[in-house]
C-alpha positions as CSV (number, residue, x, y, z in Angstrom):
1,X,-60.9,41.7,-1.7
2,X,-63.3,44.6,-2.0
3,X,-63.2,46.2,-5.8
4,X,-64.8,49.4,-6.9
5,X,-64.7,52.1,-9.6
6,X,-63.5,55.0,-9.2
7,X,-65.8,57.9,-10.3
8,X,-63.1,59.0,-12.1
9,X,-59.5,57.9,-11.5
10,X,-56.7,57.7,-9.2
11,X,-56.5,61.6,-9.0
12,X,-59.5,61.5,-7.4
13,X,-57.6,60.7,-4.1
14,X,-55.4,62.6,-2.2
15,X,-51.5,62.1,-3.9
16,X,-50.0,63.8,-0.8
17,X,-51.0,60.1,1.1
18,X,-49.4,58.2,-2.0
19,X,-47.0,55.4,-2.5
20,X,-46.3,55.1,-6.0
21,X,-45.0,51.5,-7.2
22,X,-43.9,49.7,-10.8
23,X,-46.9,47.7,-10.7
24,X,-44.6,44.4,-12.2
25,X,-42.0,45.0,-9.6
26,X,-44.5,45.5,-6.4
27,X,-46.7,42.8,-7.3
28,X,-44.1,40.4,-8.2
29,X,-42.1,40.7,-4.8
30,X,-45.5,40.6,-2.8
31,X,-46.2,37.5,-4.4
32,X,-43.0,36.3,-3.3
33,X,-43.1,37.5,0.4
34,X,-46.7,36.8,0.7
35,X,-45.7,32.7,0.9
36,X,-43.6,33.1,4.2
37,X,-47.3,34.5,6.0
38,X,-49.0,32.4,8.7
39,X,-52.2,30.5,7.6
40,X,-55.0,31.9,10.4
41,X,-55.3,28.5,11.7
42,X,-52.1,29.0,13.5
43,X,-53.4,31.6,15.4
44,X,-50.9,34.1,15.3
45,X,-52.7,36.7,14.2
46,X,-50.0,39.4,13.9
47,X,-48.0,36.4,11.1
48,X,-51.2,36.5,8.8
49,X,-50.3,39.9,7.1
50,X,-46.9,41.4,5.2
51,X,-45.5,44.2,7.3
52,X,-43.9,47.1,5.3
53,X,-41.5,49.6,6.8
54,X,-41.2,52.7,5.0
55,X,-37.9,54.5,4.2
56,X,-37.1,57.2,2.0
57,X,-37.1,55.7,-1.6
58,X,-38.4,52.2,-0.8
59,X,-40.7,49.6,0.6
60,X,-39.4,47.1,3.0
61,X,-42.0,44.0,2.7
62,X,-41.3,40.8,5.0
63,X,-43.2,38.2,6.4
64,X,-42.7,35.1,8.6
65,X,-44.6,32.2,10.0
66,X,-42.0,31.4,12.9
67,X,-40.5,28.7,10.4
68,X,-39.7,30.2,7.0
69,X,-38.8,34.3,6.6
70,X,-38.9,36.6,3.2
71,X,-37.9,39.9,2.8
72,X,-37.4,42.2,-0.3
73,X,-36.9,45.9,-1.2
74,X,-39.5,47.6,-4.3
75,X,-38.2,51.2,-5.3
76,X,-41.2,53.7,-4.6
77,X,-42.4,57.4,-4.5
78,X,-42.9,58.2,-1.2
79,X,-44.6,61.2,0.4
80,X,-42.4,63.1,3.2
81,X,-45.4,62.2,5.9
82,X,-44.9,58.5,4.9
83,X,-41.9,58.0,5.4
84,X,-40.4,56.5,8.8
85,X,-44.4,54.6,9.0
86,X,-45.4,50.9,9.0
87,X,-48.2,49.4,7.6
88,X,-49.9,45.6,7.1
89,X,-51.3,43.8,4.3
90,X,-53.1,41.1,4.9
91,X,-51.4,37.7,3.1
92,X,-54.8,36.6,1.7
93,X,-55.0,39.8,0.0
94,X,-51.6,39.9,-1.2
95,X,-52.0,36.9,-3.2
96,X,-55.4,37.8,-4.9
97,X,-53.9,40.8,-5.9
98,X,-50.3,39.3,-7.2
99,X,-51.9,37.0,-9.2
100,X,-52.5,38.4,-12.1
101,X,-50.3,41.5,-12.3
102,X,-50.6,42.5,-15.9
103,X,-54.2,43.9,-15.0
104,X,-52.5,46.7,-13.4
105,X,-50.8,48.7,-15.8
106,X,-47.7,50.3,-15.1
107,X,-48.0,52.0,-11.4
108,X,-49.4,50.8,-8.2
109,X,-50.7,53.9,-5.9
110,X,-50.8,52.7,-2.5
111,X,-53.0,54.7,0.7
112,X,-52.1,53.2,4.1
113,X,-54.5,55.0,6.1
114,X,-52.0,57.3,8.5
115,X,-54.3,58.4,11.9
116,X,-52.5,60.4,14.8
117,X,-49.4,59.0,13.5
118,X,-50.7,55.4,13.1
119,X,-52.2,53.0,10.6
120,X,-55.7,52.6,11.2
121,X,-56.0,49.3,9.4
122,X,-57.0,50.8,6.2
123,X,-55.2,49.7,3.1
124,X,-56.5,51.3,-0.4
125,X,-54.4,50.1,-3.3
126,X,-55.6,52.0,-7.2
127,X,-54.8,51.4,-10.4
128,X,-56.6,51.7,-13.6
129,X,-59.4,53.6,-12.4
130,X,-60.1,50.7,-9.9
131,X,-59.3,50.5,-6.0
132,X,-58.7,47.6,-4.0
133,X,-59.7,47.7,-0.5
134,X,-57.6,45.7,2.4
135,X,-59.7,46.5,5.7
136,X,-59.0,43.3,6.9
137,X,-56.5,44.0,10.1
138,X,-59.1,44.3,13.0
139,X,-57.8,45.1,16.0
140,X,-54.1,43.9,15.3
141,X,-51.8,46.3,16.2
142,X,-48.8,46.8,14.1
143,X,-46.5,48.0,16.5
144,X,-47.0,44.3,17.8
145,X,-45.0,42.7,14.4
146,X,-41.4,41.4,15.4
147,X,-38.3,42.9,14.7
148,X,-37.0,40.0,11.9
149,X,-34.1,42.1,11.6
150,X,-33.1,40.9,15.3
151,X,-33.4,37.0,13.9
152,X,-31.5,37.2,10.3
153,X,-27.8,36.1,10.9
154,X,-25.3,38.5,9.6
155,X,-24.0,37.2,6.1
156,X,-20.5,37.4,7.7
157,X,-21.0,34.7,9.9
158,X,-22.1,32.2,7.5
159,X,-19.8,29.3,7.6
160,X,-21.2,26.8,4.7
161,X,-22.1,28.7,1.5
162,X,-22.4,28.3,-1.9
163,X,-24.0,29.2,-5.4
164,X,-27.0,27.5,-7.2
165,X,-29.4,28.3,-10.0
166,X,-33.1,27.6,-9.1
167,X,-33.2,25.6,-12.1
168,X,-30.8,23.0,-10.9
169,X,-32.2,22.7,-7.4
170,X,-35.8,23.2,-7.6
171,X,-37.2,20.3,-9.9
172,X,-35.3,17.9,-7.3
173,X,-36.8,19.4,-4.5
174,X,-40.3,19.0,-6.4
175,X,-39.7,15.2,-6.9
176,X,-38.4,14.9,-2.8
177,X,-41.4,16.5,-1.5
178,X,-43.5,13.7,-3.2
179,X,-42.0,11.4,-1.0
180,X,-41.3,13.2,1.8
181,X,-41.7,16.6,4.2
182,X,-38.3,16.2,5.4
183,X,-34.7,16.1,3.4
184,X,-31.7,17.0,4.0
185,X,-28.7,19.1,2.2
186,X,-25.1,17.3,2.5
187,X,-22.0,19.5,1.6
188,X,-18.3,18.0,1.3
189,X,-15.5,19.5,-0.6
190,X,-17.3,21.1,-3.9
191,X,-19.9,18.2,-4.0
192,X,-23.5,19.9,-2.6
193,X,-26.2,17.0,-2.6
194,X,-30.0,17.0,-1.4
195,X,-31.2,13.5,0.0
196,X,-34.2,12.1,1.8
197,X,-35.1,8.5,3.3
198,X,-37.5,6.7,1.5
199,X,-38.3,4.3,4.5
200,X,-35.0,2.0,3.2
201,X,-32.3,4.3,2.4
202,X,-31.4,7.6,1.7
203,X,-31.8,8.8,-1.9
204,X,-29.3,11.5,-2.9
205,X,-29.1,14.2,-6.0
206,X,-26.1,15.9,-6.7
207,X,-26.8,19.7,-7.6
208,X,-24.5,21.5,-9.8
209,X,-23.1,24.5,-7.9
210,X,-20.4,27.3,-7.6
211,X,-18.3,29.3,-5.2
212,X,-18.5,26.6,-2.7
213,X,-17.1,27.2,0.6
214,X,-16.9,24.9,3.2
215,X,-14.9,23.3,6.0
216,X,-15.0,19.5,6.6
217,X,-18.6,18.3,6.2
218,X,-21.7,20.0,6.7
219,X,-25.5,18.2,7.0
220,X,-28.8,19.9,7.5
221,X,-32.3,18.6,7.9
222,X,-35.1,20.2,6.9
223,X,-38.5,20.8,5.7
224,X,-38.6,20.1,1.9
225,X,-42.1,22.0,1.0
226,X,-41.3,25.1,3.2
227,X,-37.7,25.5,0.5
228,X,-40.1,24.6,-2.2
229,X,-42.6,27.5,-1.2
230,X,-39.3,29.6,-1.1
231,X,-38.6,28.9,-4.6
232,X,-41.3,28.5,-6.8
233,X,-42.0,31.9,-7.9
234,X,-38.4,32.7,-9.0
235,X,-36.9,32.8,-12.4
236,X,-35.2,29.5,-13.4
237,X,-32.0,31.3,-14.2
238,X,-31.9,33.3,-10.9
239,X,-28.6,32.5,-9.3
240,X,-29.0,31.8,-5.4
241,X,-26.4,32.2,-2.5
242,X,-27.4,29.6,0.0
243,X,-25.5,30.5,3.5
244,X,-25.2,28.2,7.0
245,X,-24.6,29.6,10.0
246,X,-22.3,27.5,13.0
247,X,-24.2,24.2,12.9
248,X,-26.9,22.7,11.9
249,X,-29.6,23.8,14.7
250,X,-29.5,27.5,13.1
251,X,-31.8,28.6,10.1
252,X,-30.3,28.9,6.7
253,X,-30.7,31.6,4.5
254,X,-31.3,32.1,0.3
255,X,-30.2,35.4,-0.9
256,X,-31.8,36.7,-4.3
257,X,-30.0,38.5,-7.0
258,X,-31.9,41.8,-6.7
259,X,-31.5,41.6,-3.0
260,X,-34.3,39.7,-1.5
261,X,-33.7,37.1,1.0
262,X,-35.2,34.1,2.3
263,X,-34.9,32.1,5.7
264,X,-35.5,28.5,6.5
265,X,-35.2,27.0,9.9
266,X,-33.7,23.5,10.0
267,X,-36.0,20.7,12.2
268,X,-34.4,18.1,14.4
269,X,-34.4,14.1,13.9
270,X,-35.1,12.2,17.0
C-alpha cells in the first residue's frame, strides 16, 4: 500500500468522483469479504481482488476463490456518474487497510478512477489528510469478474436450515481444525452436531441451535478452515442462519444479521 499526505486534505480532490463511507462500517465488511479472495498462487488473477458494484445508496463488495463466497452491502454517498460502475480492490490491500480501522476517523472517501466509462485500475481511498493508493490491478479487466449472483441459491430453496450464534459454533470449529481440514455437519430432528474422524472414530459436538428445520437426516462434509475463515471476524453474539440446498453435493450458505452472506462449497469423500 502506497501512503501519502495530502498537501492539504481530502477537499483537495475532486468530491464530484467521491464515494463517501462510515469508515467503521466500510472497513469492517471489507475485512470480512476480503477472506473469501484467491491467494495469487492460484492463479486466478481476476479472484485476487474484491469487486464492488455500485448502486444508488450502496456498495455491493463480494469476493470468491471458486470454494468459499462473501458478499455484503455498506450504505454510501454516491455521485450520479458512479453509480451503475464497478470497480476492484485488490485483497492484499483490503486487509492492510481493515486492519486497524480506528486510524480512519469517521468517513472513508473513495476515487475509483472512472476512464471512458471504465475503471482504469486506479483506486485512491482518503481519510485524515492521508490517501491510500491501490494501483495494483494491471491489466485485469473487470468486466472479466463472475456474475456470483448466478451461483448463490435462492434462500427459498433451502431445504436444511437452522439458527446458531457464532459463539456456540465457532470455538468447536477452532478445536476440529487442529485435527483436521475436513468435518462434517450432521442434522436430525432439532439435534445439529459438527464431527470429524480422528483416524479411529468420529468425534462429535452438539451445537445449541434454533428454528431448526429439517426433513429426515441431513450430512455434509466439508472444509473446516474455509467455515472458520468465514467466521472469525464476526461478533460472538451474531445470530447466523445456516441454509442447505437439495443434497449434500451443493454449497451451503451463512446469512449475517445485517444482511451479509457467506457460501461454502461441500467436498466429496472417496
Amino acid at each position: 500500500m502506497n501512503t501519502q499526505t495530502l498537501l492539504n486534505n481530502v477537499a483537495t480532490i475532486n468530491k464530484d468522483n467521491a464515494i463517501i463511507v462510515n469508515a467503521k462500517d466500510f472497513l469492517k465488511e471489507l475485512r470480512q469479504v476480503a477472506t473469501a479472495v484467491a491467494k495469487p498462487s492460484d492463479r486466478r488473477p481476476n479472484l485476487t481482488f474484491v469487486h464492488v458494484r455500485v448502486t444508488e445508496n450502496n456498495l455491493i463488495l463480494e469476493a470468491t476463490d471458486s470454494h468459499v463466497l462473501e458478499r455484503a452491502n455498506v450504505a454510501a454517498s454516491i455521485s450520479d456518474e458512479l453509480v451503475g460502475k464497478e470497480f476492484l480492490i485488490d485483497g492484499k490491500f483490503a486487509k492492510n487497510l481493515s486492519k486497524t480501522p480506528t486510524k480512519f476517523g469517521k468517513s472513508l472517501w473513495l476515487f475509483p478512477k472512472i476512464v471512458n466509462r471504465k475503471y482504469s485500475g486506479l483506486l485512491t481511498v482518503a481519510a485524515n489528510g492521508e490517501k491510500y493508493i491501490d494501483d495494483s490491478r494491471g491489466n485485469i479487466s473487470v468486466f472479466g469478474y463472475p456474475d456470483l449472483v448466478r451461483v448463490t441459491p435462492y434462500f427459498n430453496d433451502a431445504t436444511v436450515k437452522f439458527d446458531v450464534q457464532q459463539k456456540e459454533i465457532f470455538p468447536v470449529l477452532k478445536e476440529i481444525v487442529k485435527k483436521s481440514d475436513v468435518g462434517a455437519l450432521l442434522v436430525k430432528g432439532n439435534v445439529v452436531k459438527l464431527k470429524y474422524f480422528d483416524g479411529r472414530k468420529d468425534l462429535e459436538f452438539p451445537l445449541a441451535v434454533t428454528n431448526v428445520e429439517v426433513e429426515g437426516e441431513f450430512e455434509i462434509n466439508f472444509n473446516v478452515k474455509k467455515l472458520k475463515q468465514r467466521l472469525q471476524h464476526l461478533s460472538s453474539r451474531e445470530n447466523l442462519t445456516f441454509r442447505f440446498y437439495q443434497n449434500a453435493y451443493r454449497p451451503f450458505t451463512i446469512s449475517r444479521e445485517n444482511g451479509g452472506l457467506g457460501l461454502v462449497c461441500p467436498i466429496r469423500l472417496y
